[in-house]
N, C-alpha and C positions, 0 to 999 in steps of 0.2 A: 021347644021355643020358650026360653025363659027371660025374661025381663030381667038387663043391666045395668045398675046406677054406676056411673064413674065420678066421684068426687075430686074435684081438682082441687089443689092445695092453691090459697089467695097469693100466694111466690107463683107460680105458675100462670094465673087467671090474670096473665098479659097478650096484648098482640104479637110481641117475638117470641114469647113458647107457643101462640096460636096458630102461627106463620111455619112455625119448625116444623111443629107436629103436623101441619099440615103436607109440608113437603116431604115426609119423612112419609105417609101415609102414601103418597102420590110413587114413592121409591118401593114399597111396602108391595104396592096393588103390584108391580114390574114385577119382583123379586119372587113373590109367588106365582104368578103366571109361569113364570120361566120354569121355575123348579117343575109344578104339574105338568107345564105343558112343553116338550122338548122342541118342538116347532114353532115355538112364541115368533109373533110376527116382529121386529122391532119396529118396522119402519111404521105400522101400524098404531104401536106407542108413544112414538114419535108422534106420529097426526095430532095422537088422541093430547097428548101434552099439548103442544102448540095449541089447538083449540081450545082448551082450558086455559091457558095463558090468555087467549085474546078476549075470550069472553070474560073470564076473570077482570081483566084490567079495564075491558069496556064499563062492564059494569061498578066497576071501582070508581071510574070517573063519572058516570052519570049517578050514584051514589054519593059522592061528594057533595052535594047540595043539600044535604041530611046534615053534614058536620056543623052548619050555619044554624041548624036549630039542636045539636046538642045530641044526634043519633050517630056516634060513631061508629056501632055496631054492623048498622048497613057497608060502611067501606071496609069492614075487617071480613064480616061476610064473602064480601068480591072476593078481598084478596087473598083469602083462603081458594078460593075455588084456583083461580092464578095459580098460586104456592103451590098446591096439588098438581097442578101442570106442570111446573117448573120441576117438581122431585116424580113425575112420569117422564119427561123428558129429560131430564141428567141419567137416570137408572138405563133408558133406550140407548142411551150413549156411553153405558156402560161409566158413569161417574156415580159416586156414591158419597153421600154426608156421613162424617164420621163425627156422633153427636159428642162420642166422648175420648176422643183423642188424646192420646199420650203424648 
């Protein structure tokens, strides 16, 4: 059990690298499941996306009212949880982000 620092670079320490990596992570949890597990449910992954999308977004908008006093961090929060959903549910349908495409 060892304790890991990740330092992001301040190029990066935006909401669309926080959003990518977010949905990339959500494509991530898929892509390994499948590998270990040859019985992966999709439709399963499937749920699990969609519910993270709505709660994600739910919370994204009642988070919104934070922006009025200067917390944008709370709706990037949300929409991290959302993004993770969206990159579990493209992976269950077999679509994939290709971050660095030729």
């Amino acid at each position: 059990k060892a304790i890991v620092y990740e330092i992001v670079p301040p190029s990066r320490a935006n909401a669309k690298w926080l959003l990518l990596r977010a949905l990339r992570t959500g494509q991530t949890m898929v892509y390994v499941d499948s590998a270990i597990n040859k019985k992966t449910n999709r439709l399963k992954w499937l749920l699990a996306g969609l519910g993270r999308i709505v709660l994600g977004s739910s919370l994204a908008v009642i988070a919104s009212g934070c922006v009025i006093v200067g917390k944008h961090h709370c709706v990037i929060k949300a929409l991290r949880i959302a993004s993770r959903g969206v990159g579990i549910l493209m992976a269950s349908l077999n679509v994939w982000y290709e971050e660095y495409k030729t």
